[in-house]
Backbone as a printed PyTorch tensor [residue, N CA C, xyz], in Angstrom:
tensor([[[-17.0310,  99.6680,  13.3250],
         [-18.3840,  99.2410,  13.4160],
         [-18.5240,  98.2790,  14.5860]],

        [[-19.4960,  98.4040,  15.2490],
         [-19.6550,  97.7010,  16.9130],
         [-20.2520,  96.1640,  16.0500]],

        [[-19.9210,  95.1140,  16.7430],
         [-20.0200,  94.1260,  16.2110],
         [-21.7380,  93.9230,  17.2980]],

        [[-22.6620,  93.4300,  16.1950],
         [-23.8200,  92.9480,  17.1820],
         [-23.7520,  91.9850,  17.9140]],

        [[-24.5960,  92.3400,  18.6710],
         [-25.1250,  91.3750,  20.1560],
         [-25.3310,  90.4290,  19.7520]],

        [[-25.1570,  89.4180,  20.3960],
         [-25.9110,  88.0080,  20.5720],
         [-26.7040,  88.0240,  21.4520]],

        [[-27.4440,  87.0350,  21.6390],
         [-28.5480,  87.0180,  22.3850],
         [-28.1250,  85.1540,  22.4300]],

        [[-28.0310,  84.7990,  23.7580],
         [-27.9810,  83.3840,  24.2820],
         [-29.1110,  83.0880,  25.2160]],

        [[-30.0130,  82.1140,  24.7130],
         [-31.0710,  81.3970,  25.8380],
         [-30.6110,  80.1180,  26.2060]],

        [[-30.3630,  79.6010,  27.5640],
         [-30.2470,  78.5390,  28.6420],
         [-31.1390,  77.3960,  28.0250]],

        [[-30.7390,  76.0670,  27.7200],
         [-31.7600,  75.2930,  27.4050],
         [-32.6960,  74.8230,  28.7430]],

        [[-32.7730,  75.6760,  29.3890],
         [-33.5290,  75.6120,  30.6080],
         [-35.0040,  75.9970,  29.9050]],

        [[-34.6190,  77.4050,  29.5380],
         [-35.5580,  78.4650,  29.5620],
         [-36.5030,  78.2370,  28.2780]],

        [[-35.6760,  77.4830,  27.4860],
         [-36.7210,  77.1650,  26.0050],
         [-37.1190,  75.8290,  26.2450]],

        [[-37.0310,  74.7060,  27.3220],
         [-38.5590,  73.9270,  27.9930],
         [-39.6660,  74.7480,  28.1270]],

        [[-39.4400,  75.4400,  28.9100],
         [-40.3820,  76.7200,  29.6140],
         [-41.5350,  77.1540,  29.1200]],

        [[-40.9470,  77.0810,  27.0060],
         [-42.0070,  77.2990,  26.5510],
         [-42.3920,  76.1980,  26.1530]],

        [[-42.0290,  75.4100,  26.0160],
         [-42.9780,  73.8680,  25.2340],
         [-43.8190,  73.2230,  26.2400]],

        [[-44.7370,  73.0210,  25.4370],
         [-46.3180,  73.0080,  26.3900],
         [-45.5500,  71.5570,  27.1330]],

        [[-46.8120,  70.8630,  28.1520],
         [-45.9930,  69.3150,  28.9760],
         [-46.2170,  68.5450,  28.1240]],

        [[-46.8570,  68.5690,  27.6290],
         [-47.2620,  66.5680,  26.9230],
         [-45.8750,  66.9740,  26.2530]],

        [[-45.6000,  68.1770,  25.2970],
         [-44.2010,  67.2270,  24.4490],
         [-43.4860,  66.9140,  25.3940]],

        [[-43.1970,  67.4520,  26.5630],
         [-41.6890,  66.9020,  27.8740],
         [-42.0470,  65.6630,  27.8480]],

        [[-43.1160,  65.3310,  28.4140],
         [-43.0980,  63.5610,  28.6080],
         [-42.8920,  62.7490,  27.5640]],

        [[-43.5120,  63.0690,  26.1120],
         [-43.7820,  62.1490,  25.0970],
         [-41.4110,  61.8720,  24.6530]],

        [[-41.0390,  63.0140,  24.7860],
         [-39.3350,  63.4160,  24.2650],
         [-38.3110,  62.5260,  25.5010]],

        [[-39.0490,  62.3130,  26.3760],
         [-38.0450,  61.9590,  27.0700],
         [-37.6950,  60.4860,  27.3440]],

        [[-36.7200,  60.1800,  26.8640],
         [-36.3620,  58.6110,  26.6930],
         [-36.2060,  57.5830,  27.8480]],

        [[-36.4450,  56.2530,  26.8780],
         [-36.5500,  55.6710,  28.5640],
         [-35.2650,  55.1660,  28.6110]],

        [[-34.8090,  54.0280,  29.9440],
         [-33.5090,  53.9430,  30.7280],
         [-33.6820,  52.2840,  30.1510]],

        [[-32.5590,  51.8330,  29.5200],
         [-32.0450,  50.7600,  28.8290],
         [-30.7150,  50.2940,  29.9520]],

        [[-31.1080,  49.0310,  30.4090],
         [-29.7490,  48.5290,  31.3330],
         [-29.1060,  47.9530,  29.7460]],

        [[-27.9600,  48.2330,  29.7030],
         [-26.4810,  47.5200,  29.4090],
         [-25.5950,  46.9900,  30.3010]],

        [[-25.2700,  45.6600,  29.2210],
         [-24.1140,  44.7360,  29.7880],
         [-23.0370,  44.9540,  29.1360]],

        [[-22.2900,  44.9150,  29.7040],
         [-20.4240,  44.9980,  29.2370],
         [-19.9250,  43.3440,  28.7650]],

        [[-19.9550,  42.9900,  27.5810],
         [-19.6850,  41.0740,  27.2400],
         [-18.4980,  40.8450,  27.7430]],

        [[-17.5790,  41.3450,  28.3350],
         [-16.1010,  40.9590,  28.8820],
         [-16.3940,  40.5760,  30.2720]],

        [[-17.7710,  40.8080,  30.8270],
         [-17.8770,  40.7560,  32.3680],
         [-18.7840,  39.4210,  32.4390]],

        [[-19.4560,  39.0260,  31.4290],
         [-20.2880,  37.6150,  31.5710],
         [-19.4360,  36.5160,  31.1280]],

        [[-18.9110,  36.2880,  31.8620],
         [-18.1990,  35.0700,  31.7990],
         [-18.3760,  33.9930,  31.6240]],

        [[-18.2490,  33.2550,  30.6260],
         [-18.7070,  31.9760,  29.6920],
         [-17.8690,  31.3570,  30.4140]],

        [[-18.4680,  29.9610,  31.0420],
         [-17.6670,  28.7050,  31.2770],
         [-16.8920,  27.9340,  29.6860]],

        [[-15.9120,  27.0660,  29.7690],
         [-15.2100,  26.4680,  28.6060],
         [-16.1170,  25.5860,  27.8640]],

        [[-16.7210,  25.1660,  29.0520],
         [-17.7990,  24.3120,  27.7280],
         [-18.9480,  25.0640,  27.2880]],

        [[-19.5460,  25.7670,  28.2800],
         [-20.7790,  26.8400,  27.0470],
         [-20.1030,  27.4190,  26.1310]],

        [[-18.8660,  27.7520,  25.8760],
         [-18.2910,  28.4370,  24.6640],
         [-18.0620,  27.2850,  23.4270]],

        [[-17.8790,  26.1460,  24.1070],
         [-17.4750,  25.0030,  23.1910],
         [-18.9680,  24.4000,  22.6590]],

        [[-19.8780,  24.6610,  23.2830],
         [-21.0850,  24.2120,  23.1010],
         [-21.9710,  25.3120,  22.1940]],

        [[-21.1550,  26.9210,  22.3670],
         [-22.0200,  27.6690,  21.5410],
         [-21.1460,  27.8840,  20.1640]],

        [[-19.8890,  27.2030,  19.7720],
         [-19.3350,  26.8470,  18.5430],
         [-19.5670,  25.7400,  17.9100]],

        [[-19.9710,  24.6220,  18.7440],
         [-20.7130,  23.2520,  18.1880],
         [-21.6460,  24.0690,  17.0760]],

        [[-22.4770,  24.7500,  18.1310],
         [-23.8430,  25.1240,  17.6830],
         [-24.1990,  25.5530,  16.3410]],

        [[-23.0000,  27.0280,  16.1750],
         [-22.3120,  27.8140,  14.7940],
         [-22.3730,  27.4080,  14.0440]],

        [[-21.1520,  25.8510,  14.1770],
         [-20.8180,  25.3630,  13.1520],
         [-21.8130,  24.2870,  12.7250]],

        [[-22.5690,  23.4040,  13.1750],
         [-23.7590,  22.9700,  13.0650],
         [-24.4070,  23.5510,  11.9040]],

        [[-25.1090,  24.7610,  12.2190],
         [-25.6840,  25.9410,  11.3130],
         [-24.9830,  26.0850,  10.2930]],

        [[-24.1230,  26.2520,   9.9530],
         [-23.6520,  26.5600,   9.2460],
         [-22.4850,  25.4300,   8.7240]],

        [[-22.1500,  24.9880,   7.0610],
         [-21.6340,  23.6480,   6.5110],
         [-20.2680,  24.5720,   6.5800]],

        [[-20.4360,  25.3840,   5.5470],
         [-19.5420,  26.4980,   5.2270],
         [-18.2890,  26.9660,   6.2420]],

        [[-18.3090,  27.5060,   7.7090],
         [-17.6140,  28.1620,   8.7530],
         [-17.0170,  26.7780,   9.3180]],

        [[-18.2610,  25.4210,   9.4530],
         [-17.4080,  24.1020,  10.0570],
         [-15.7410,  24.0270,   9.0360]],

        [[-16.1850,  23.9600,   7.6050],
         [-15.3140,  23.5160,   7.0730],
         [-14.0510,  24.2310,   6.9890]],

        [[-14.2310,  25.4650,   7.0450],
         [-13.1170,  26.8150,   7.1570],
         [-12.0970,  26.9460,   8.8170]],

        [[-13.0990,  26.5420,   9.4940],
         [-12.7760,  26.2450,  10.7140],
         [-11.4640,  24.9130,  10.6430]],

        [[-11.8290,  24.0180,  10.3080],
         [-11.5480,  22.7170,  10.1970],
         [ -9.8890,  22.9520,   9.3780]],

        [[-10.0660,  23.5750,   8.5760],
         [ -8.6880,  24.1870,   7.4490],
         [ -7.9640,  24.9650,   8.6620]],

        [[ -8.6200,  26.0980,   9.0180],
         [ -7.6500,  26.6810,   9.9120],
         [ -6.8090,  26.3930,  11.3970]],

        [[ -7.7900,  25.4770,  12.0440],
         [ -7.4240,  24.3660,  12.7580],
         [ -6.0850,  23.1780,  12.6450]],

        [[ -6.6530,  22.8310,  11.3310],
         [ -5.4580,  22.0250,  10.7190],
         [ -3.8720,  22.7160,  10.8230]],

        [[ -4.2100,  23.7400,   9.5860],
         [ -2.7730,  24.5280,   9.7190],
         [ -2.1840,  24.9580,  10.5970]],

        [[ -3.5200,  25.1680,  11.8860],
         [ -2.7540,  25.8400,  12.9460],
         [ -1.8780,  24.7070,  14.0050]],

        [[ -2.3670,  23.6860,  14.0940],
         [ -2.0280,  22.7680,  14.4660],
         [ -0.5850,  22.0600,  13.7320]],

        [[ -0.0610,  22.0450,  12.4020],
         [  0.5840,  21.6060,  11.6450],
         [  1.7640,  22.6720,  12.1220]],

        [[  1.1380,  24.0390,  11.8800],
         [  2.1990,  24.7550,  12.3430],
         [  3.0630,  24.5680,  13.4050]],

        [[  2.1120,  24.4450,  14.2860],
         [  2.8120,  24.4240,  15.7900],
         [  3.6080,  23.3550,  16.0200]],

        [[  3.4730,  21.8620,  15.4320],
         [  3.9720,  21.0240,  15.2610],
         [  5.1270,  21.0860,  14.5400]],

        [[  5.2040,  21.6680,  13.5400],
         [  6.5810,  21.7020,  12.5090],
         [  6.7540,  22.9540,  13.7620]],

        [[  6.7420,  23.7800,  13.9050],
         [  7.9050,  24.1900,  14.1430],
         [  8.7320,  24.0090,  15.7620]],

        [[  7.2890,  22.7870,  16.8190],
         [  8.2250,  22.1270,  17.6940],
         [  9.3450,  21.4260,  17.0850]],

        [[  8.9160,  20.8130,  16.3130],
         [  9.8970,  19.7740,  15.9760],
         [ 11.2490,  20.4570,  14.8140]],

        [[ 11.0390,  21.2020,  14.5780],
         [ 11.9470,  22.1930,  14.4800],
         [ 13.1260,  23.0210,  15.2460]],

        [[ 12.4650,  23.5830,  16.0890],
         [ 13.2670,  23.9050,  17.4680],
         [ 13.8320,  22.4460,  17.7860]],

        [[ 13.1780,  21.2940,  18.1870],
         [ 14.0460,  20.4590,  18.8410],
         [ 15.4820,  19.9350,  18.1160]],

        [[ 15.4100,  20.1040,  16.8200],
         [ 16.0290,  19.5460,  15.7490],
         [ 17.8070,  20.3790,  15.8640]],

        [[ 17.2260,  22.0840,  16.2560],
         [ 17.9260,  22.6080,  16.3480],
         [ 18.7460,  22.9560,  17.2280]],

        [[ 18.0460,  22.3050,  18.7550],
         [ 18.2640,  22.2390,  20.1540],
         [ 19.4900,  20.8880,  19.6470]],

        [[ 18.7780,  19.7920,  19.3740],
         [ 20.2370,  18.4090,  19.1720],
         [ 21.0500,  18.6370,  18.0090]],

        [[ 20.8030,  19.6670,  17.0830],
         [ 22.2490,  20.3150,  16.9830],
         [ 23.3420,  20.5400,  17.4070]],

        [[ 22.8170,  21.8450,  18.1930],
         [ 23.5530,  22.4050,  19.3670],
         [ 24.4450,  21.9250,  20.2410]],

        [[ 23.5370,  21.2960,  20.5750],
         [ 24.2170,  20.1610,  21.6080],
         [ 25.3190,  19.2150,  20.7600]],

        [[ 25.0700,  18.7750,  19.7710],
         [ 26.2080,  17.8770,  19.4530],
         [ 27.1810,  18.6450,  18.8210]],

        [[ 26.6910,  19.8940,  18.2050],
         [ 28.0750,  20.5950,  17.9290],
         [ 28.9760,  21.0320,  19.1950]],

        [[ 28.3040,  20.9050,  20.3200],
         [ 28.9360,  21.7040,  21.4250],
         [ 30.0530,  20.6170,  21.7910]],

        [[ 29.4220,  18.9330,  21.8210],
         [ 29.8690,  17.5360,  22.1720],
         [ 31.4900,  18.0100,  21.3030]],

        [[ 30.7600,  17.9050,  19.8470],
         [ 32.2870,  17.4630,  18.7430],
         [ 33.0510,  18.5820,  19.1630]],

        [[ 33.0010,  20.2110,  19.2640],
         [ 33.8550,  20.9600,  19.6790],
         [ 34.8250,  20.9900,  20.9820]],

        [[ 34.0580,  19.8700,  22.2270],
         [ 34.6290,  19.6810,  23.2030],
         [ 35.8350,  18.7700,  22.9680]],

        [[ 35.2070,  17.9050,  21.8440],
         [ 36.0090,  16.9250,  21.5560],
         [ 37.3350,  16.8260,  21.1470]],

        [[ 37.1010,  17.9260,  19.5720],
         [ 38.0260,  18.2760,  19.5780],
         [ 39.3490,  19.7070,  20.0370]],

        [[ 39.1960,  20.0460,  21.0910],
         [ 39.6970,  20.3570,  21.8450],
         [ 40.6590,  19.8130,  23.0060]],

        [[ 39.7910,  18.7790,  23.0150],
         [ 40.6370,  17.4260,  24.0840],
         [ 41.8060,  17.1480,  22.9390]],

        [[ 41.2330,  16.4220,  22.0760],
         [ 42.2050,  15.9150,  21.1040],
         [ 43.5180,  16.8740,  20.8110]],

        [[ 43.1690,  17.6170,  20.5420],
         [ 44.0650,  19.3800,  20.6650],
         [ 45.1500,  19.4100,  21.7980]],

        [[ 44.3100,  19.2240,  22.6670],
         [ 45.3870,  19.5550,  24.3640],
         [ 46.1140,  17.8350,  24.1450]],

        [[ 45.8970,  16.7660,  23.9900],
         [ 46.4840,  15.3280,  23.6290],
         [ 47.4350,  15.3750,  22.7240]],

        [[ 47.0900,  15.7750,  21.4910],
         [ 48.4840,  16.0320,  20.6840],
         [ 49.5830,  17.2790,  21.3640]],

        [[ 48.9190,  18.0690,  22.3800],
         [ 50.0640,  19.0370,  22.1890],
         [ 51.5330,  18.4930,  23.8550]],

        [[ 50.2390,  17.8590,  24.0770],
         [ 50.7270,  16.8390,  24.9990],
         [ 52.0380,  16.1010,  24.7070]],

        [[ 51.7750,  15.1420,  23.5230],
         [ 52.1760,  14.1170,  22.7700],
         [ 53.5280,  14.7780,  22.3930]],

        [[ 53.3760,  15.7150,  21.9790],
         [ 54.5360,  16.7530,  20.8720],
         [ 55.4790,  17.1540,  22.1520]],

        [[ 55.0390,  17.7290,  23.0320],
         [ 55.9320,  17.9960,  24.4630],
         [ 56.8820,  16.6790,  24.9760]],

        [[ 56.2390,  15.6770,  25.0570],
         [ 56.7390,  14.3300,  25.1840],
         [ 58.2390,  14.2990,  24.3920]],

        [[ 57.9930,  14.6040,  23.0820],
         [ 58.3120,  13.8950,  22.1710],
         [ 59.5350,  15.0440,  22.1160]],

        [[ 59.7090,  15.9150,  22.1580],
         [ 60.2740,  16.8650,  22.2790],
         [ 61.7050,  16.6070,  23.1480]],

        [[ 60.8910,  16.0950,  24.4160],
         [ 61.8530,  16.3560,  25.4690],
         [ 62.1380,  14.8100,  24.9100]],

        [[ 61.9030,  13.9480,  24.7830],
         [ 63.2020,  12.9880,  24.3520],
         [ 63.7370,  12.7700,  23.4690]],

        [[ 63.5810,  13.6050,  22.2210],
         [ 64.8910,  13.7410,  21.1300],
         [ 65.6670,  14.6910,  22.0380]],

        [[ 65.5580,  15.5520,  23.2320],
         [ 66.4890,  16.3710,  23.7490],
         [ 67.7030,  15.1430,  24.6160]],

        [[ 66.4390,  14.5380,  24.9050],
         [ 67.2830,  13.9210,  25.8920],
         [ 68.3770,  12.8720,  25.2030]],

        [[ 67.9430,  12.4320,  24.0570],
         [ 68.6080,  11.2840,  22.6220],
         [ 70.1680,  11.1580,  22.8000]],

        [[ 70.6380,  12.3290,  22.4920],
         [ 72.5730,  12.3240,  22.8390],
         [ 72.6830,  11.5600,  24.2550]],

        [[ 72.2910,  12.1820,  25.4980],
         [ 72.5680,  12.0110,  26.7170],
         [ 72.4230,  10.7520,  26.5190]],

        [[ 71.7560,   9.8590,  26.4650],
         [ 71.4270,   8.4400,  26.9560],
         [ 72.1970,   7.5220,  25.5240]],

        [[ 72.3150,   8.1980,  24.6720],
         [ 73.0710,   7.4570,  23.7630],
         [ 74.5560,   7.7030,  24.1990]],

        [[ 75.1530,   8.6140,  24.7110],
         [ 76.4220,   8.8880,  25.3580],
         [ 76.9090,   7.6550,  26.5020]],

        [[ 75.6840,   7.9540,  27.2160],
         [ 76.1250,   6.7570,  28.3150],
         [ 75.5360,   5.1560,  27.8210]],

        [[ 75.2850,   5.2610,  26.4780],
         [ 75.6090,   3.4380,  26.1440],
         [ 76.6600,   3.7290,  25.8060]],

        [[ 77.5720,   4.2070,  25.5090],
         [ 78.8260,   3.9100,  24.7850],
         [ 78.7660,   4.3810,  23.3520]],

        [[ 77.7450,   5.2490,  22.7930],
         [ 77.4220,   5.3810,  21.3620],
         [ 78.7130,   6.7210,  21.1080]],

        [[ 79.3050,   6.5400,  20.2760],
         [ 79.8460,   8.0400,  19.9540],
         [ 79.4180,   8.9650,  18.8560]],

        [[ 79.3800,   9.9540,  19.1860],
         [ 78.5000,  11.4210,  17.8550],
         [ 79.6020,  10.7730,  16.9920]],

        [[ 78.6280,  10.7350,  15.5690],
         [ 79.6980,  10.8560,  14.3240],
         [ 80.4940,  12.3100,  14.0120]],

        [[ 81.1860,  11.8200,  13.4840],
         [ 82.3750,  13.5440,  13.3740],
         [ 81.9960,  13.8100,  11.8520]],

        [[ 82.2790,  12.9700,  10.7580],
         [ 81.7880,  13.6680,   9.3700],
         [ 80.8410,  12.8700,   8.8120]],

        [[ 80.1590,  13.4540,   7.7420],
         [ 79.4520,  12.9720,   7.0320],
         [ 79.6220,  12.7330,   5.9430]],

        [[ 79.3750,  11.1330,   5.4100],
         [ 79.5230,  10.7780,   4.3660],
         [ 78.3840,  10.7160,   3.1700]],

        [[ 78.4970,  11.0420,   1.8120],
         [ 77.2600,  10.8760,   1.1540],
         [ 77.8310,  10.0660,  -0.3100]],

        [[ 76.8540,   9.7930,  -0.7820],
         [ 76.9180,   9.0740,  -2.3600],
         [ 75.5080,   9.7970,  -3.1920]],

        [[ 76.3730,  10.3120,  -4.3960],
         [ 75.7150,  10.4250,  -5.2350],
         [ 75.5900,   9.6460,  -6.6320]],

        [[ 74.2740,   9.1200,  -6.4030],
         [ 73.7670,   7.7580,  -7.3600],
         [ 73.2440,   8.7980,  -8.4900]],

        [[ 73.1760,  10.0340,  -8.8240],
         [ 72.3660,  10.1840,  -9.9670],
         [ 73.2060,   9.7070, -11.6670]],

        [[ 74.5520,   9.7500, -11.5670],
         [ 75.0590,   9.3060, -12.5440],
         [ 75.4140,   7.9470, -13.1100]],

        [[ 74.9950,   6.8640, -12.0740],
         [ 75.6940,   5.2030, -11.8710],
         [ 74.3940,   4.9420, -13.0760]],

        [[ 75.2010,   3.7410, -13.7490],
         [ 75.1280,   3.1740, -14.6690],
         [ 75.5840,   1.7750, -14.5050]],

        [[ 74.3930,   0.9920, -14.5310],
         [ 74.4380,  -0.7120, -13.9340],
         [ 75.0130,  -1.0800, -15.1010]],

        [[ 76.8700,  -1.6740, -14.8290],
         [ 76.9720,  -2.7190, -15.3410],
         [ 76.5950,  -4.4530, -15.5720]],

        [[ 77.1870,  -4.5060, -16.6440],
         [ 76.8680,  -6.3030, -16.6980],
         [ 77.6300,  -7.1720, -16.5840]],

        [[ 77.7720,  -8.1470, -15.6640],
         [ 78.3200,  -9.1700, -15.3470],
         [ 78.6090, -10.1460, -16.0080]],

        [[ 79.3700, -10.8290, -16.1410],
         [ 80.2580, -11.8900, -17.1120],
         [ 79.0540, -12.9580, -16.7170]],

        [[ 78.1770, -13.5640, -15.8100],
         [ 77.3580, -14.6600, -16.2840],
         [ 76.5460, -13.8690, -16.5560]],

        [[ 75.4590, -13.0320, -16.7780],
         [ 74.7030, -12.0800, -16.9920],
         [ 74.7970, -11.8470, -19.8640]],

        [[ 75.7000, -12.5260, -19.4120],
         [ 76.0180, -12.3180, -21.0790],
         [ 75.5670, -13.3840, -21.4740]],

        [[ 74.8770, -14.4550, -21.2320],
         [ 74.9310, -15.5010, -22.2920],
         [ 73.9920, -15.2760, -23.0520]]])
């Protein structure tokens, strides 16, 4: 089955028939628009047209005033926050330097100390000291303090 015709008229051609008065009465008039990102408010007409707002209105001053606050409180706690955490830093960095020094000082100290128990025989040799050959010991765990003849009266 042949699919029917359409039939398309140009919105040219259906003016054509509408008598003139409707053309003139239909056709709209030309409205200038402004774009608000391009009128540029000086700092104080903006400060002067929120005076104004809030003036008018008890309600928005006071909401204003709350959010102001907090926002302000915020920013404050958390400078003083950061700084808190900044002289942290820093003094943990101080005590870690610190002890590190102390670190390299003892290992210092221990090297010292080292080399002159090495050196101990040698210089005890040339006073005249001689190495002992055996060793003697006492074992006290069994002694039992006697008593002495004035010790009885």
């Amino acid at each position: 089955m042949p699919a029917a015709a359409r039939r398309i008229q140009s919105g040219a051609r259906r003016e054509k028939r509408r008598p003139d008065s409707q053309q003139h009465e239909t056709r709209p008039e030309l409205q200038l628009l402004t774009n608000r990102r391009t009128n540029q408010h000086t700092l104080s007409e903006r400060a002067q047209q929120l005076i104004h707002w809030t003036r008018t209105r008890r309600t928005p001053m006071f909401h204003f005033m709350i959010a102001f606050s907090v926002l302000g409180a915020s920013l404050i706690g958390s400078l003083m926050l950061r700084t808190q955490m900044m002289e942290n830093s820093f003094e943990a960095t101080r005590e870690q330097q610190s002890i590190s020094r102390l670190t390299q000082d003892i290992e210092d100290d221990r090297s010292t100390l080292d080399s002159l128990q090495a050196s101990l025989p040698d210089k005890a040799q040339k006073m005249g000291m001689v190495p002992q050959q055996s060793s003697i010991s006492i074992d006290l765990q069994g002694y039992k303090a006697t008593q002495s003849s004035g010790d009885k009266q």
